[in-house]
BARO-19851 format. One record per atom (N, C-alpha, C): residue number from 1; residue in three letters; atom name; x, y, z. Coordinates in nm, 2 decimals. Each point is the difference from the previous one (the first is absolute). Layout:
N
<i NUM; aa ALA; at CA; px X; py Y; pz Z>
...
This chain:
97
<i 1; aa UNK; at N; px -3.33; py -2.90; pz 0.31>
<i 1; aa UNK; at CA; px -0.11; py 0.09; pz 0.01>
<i 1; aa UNK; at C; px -0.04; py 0.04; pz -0.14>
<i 2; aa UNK; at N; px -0.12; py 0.00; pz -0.06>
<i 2; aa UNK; at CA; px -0.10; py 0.02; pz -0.06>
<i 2; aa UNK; at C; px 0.03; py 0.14; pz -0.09>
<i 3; aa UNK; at N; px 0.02; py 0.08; pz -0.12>
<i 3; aa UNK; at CA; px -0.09; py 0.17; pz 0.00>
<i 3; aa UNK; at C; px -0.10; py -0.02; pz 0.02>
<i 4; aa UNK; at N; px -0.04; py 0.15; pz 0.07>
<i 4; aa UNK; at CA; px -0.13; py 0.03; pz 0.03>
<i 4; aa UNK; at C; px -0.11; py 0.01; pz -0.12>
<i 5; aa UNK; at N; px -0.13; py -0.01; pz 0.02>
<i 5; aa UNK; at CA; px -0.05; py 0.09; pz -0.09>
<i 5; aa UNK; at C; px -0.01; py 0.13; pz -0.09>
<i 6; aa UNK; at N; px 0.03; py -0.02; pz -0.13>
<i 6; aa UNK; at CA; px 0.03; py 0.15; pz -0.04>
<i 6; aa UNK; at C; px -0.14; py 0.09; pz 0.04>
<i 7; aa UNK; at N; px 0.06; py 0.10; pz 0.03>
<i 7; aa UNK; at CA; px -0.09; py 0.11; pz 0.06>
<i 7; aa UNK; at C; px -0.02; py 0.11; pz -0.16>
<i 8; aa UNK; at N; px -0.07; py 0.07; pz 0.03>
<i 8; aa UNK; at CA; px -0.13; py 0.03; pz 0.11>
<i 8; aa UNK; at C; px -0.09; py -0.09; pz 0.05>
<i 9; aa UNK; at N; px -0.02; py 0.00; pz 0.14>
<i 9; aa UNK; at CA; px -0.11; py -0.12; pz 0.04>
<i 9; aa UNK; at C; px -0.11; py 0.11; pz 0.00>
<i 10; aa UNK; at N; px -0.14; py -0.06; pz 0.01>
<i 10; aa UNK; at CA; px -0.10; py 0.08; pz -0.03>
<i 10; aa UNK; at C; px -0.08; py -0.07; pz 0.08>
<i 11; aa UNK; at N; px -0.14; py 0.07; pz 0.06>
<i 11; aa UNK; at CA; px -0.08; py -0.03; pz 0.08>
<i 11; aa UNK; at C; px -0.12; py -0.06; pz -0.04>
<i 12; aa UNK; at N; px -0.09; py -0.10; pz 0.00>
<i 12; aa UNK; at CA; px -0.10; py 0.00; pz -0.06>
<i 12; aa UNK; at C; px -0.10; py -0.07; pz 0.09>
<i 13; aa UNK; at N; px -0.14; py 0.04; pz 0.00>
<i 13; aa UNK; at CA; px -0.11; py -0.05; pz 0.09>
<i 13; aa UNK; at C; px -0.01; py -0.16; pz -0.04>
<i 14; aa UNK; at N; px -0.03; py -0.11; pz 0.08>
<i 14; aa UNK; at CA; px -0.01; py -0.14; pz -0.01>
<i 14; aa UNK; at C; px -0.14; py 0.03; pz 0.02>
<i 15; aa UNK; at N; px 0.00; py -0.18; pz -0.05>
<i 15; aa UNK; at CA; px -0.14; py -0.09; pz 0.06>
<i 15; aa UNK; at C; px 0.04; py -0.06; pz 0.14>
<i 16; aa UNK; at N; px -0.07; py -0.02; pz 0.11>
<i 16; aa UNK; at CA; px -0.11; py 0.09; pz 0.04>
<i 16; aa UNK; at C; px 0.07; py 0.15; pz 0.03>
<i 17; aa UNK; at N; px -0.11; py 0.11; pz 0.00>
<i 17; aa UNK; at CA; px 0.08; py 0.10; pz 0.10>
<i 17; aa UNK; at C; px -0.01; py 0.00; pz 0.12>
<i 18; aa UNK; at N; px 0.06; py 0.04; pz 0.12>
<i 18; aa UNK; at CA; px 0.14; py 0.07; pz -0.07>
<i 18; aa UNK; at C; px 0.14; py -0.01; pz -0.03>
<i 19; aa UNK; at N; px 0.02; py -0.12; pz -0.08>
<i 19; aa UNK; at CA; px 0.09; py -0.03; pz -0.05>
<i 19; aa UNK; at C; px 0.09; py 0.05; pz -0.08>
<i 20; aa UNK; at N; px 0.12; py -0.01; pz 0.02>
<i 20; aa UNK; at CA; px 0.08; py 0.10; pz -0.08>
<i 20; aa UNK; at C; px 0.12; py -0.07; pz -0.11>
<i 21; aa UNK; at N; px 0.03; py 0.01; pz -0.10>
<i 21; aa UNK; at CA; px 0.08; py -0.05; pz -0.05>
<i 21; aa UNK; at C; px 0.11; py 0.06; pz -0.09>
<i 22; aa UNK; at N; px 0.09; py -0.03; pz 0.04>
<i 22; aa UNK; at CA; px 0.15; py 0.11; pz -0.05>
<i 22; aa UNK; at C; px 0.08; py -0.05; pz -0.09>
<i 23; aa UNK; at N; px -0.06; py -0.01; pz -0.13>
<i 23; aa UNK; at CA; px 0.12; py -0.04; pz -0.17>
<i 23; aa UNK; at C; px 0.11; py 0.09; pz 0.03>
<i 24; aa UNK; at N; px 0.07; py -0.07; pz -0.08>
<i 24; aa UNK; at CA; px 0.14; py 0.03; pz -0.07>
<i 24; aa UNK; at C; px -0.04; py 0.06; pz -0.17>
<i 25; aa UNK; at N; px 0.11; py 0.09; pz -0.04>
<i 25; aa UNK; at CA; px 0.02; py 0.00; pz -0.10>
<i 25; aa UNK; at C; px -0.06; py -0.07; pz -0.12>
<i 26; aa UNK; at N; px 0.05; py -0.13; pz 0.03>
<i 26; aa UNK; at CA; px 0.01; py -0.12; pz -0.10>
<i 26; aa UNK; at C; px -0.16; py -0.06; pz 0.04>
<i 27; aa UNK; at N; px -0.10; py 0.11; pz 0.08>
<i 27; aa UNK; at CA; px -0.11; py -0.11; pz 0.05>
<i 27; aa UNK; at C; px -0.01; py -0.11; pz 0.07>
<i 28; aa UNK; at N; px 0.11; py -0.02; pz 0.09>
<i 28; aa UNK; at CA; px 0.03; py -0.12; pz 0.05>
<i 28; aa UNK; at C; px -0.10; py 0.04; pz 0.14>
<i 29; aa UNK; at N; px -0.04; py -0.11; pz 0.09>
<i 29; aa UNK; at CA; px -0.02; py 0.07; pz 0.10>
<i 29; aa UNK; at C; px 0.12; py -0.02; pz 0.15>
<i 30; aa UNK; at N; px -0.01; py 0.18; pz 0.08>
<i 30; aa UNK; at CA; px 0.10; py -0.02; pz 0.06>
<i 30; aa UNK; at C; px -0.01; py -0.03; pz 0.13>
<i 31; aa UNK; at N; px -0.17; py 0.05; pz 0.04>
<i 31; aa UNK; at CA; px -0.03; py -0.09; pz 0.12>
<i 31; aa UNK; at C; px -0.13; py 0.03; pz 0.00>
<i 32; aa UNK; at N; px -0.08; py -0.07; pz 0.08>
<i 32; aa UNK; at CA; px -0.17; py 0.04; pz 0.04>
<i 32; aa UNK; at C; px -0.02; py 0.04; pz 0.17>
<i 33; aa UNK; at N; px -0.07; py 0.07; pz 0.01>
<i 33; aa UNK; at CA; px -0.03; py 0.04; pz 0.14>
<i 33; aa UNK; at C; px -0.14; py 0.03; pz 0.02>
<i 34; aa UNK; at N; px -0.06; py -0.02; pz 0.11>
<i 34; aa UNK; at CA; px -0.13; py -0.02; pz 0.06>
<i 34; aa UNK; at C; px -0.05; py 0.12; pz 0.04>
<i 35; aa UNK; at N; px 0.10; py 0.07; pz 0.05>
<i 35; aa UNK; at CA; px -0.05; py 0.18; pz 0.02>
<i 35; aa UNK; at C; px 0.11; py 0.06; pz 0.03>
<i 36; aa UNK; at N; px 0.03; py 0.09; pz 0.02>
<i 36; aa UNK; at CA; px 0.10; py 0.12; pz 0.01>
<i 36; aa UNK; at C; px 0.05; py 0.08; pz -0.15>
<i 37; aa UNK; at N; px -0.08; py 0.08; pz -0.04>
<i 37; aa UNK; at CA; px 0.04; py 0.08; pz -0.06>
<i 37; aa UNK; at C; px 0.18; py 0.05; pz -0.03>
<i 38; aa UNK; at N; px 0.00; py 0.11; pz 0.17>
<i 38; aa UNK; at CA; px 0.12; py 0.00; pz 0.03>
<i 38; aa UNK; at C; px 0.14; py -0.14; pz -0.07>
<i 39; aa UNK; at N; px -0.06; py -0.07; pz 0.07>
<i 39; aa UNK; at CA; px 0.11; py -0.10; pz -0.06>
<i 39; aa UNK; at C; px 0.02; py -0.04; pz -0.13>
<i 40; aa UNK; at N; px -0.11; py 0.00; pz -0.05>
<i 40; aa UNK; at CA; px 0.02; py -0.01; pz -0.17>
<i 40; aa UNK; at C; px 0.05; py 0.10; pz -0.03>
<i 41; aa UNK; at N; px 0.01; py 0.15; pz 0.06>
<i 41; aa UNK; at CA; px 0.04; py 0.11; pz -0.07>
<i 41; aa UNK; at C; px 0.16; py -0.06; pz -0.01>
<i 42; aa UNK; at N; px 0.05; py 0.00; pz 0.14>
<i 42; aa UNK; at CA; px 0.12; py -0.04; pz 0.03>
<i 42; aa UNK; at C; px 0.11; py -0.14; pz -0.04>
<i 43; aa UNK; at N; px -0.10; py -0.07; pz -0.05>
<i 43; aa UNK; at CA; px 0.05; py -0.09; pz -0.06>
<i 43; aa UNK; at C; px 0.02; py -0.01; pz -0.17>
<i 44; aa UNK; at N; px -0.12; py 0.07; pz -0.07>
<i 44; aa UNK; at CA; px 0.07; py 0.05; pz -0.12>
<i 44; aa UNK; at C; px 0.11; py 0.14; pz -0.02>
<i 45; aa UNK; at N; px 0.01; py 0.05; pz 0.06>
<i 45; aa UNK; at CA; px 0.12; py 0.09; pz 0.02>
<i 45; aa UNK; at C; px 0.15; py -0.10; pz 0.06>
<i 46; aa UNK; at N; px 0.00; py -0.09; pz -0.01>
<i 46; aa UNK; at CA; px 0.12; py -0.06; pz 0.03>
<i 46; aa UNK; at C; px 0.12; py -0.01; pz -0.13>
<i 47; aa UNK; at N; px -0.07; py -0.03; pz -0.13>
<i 47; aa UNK; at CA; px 0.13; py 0.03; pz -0.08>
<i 47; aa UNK; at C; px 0.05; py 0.16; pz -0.07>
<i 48; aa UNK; at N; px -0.12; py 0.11; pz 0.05>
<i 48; aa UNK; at CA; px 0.08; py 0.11; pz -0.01>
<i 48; aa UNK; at C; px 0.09; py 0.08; pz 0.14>
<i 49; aa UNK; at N; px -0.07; py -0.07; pz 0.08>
<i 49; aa UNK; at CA; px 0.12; py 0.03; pz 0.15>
<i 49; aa UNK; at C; px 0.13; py -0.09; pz 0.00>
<i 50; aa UNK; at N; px -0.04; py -0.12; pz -0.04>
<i 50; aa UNK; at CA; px 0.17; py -0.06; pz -0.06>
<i 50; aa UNK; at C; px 0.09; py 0.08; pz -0.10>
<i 51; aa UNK; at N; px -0.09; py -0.03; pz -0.09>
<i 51; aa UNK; at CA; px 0.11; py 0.12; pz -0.09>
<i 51; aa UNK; at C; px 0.04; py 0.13; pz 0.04>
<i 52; aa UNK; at N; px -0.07; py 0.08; pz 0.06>
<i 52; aa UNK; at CA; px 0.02; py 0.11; pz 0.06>
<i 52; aa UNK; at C; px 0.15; py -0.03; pz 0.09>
<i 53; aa UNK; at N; px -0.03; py -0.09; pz 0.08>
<i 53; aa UNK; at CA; px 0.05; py -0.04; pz 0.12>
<i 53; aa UNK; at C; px 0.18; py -0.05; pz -0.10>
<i 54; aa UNK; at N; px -0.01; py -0.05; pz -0.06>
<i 54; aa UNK; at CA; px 0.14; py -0.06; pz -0.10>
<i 54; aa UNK; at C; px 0.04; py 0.08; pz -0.05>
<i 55; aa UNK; at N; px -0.07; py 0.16; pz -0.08>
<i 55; aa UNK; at CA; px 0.08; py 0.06; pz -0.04>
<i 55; aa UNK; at C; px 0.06; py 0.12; pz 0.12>
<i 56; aa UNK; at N; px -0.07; py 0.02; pz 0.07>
<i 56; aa UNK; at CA; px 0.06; py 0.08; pz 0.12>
<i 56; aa UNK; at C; px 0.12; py -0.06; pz 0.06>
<i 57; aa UNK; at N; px 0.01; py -0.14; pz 0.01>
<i 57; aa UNK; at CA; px 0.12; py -0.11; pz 0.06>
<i 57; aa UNK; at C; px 0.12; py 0.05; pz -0.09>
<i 58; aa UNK; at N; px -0.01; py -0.02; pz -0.13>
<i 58; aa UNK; at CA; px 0.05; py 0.02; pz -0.13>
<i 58; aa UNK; at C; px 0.09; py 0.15; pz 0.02>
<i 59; aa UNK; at N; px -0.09; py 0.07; pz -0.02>
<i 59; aa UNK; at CA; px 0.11; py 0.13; pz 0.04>
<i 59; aa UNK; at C; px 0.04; py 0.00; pz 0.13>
<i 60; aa UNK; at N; px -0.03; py 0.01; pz 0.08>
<i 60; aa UNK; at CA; px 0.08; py -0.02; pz 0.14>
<i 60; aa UNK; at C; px 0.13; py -0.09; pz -0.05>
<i 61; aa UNK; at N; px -0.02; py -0.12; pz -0.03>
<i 61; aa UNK; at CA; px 0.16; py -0.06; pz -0.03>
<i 61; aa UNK; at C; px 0.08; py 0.08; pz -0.07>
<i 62; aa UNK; at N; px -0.09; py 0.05; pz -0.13>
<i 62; aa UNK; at CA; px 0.09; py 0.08; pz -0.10>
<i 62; aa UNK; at C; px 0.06; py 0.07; pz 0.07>
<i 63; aa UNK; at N; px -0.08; py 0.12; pz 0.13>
<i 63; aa UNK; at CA; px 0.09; py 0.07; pz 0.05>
<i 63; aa UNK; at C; px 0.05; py -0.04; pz 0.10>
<i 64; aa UNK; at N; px 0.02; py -0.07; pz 0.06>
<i 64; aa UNK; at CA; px 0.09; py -0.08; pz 0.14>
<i 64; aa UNK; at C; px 0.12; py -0.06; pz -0.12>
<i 65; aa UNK; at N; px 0.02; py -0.07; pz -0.12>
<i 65; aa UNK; at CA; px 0.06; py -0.04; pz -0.02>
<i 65; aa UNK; at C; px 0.14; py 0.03; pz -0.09>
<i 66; aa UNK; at N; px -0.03; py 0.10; pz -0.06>
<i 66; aa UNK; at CA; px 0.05; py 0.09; pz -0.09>
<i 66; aa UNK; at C; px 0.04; py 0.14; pz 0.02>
<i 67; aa UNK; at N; px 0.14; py 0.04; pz 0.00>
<i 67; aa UNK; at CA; px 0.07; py 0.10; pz 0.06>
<i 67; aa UNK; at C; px -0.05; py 0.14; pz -0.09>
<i 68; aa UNK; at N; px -0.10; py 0.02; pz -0.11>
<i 68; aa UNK; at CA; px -0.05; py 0.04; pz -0.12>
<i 68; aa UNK; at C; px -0.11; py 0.08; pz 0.13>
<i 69; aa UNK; at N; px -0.01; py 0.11; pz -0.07>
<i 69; aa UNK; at CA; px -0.10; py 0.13; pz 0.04>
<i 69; aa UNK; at C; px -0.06; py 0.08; pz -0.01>
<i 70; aa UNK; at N; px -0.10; py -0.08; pz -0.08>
<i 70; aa UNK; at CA; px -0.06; py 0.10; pz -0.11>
<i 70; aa UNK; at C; px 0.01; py 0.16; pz 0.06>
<i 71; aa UNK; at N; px -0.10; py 0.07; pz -0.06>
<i 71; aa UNK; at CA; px 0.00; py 0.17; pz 0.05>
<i 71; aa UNK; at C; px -0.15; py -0.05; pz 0.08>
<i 72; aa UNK; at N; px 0.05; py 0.10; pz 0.08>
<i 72; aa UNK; at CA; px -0.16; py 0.02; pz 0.17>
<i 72; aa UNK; at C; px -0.11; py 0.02; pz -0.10>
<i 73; aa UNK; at N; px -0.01; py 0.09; pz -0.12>
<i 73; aa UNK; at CA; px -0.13; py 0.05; pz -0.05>
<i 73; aa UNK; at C; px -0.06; py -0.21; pz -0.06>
<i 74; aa UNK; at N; px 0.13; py 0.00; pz -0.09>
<i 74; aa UNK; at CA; px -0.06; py -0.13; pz -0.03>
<i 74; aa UNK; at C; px -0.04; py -0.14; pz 0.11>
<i 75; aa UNK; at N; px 0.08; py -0.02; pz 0.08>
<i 75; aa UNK; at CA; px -0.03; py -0.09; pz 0.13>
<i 75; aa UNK; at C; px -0.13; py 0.06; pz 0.06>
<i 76; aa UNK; at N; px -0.02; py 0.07; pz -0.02>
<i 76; aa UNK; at CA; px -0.14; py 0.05; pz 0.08>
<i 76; aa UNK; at C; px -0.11; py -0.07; pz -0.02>
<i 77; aa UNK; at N; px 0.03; py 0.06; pz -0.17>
<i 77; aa UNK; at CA; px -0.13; py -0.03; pz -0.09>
<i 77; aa UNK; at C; px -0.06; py -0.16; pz 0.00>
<i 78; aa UNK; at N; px 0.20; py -0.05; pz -0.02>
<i 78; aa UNK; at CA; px -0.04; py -0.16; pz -0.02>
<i 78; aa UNK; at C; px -0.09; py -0.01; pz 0.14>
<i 79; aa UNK; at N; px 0.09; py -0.01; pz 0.10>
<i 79; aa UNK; at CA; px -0.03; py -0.06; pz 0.16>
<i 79; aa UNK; at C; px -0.22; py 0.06; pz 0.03>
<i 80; aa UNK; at N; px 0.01; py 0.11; pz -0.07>
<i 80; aa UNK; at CA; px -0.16; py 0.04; pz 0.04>
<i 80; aa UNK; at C; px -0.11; py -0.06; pz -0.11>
<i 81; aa UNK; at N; px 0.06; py -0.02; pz -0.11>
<i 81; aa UNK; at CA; px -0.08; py -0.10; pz -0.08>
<i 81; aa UNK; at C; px -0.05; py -0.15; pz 0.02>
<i 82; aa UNK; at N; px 0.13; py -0.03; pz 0.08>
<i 82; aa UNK; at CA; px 0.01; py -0.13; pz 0.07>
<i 82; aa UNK; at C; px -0.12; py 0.01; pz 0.09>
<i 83; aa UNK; at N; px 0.02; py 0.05; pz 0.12>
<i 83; aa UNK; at CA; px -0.07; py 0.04; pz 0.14>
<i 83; aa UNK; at C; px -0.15; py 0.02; pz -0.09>
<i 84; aa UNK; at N; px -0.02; py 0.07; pz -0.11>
<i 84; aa UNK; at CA; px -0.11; py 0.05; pz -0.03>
<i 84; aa UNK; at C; px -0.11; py -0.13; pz -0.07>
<i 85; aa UNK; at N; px 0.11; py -0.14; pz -0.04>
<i 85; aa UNK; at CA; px -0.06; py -0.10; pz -0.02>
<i 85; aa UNK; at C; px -0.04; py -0.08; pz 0.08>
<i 86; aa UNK; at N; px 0.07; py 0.00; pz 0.12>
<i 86; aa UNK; at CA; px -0.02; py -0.07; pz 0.08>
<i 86; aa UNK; at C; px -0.11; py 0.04; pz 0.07>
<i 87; aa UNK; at N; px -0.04; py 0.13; pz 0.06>
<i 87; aa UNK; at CA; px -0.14; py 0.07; pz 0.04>
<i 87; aa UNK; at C; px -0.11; py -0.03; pz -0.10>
<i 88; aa UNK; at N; px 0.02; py -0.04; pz -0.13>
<i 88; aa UNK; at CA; px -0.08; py -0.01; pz -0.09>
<i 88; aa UNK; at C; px -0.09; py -0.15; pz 0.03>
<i 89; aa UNK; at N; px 0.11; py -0.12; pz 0.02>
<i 89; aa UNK; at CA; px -0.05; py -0.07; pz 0.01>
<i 89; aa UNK; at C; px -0.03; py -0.03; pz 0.17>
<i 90; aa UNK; at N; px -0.02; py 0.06; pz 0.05>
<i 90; aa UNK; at CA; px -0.04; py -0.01; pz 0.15>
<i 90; aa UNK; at C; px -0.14; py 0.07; pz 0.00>
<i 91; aa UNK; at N; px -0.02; py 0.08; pz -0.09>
<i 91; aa UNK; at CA; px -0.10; py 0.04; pz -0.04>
<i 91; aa UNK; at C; px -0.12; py -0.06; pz -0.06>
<i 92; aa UNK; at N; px 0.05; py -0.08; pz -0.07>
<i 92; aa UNK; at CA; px -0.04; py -0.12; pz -0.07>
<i 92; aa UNK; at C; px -0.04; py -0.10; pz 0.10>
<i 93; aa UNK; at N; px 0.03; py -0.04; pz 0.09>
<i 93; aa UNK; at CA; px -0.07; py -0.12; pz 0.08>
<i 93; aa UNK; at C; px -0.05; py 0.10; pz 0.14>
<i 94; aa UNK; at N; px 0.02; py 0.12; pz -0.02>
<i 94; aa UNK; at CA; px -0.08; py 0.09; pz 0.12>
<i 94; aa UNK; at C; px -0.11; py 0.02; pz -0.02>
<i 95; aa UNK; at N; px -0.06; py 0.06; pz -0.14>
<i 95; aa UNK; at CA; px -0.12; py 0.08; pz -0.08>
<i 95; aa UNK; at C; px -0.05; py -0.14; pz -0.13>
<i 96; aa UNK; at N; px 0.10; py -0.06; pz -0.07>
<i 96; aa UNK; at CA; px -0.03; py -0.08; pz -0.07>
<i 96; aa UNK; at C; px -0.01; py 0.13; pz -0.14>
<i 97; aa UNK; at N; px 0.02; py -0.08; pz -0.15>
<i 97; aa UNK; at CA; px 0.03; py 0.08; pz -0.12>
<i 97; aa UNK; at C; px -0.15; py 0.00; pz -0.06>
């Protein structure tokens, strides 16, 4: 399997409209679509919902794996920072940036 395209993917109007076309980072292109808005929102929000999605996995192991406990004020903060990235990028392919 492949890496993805580095993200941020970005939205942009094609020839003809309503064509949609979704770069990468690097300008690459990451796909073209014929109409749906929505789905272009949702498809360039895929490498911040992954990452989102890998570091929330990330602590869960940490804490499933490790007999270590942090203090409640700090587990909080981390665990809602987390949660709070992850709404971010759902947000992101809900409303678009």
């Amino acid at each position: 399997m492949s890496a993805h395209t580095p993200g941020p993917w970005t939205i942009e109007q094609a020839t003809p409209p309503p064509c949609l076309c979704i770069r990468g980072s690097d300008q690459s292109i990451v796909a073209t679509l014929f109409s749906g808005e929505a789905n272009a929102r949702l498809i360039a929000a895929v490498p911040d919902l992954l990452a989102a999605c890998l570091r929330i996995r990330e602590r869960l192991d940490r804490r499933n794996d490790r007999h270590h406990d942090p203090e409640p004020a700090a587990r909080n903060k981390d665990w809602n920072a987390r949660i709070d990235e992850l709404e971010a990028a759902i947000a992101l392919a809900e409303k678009g940036a």
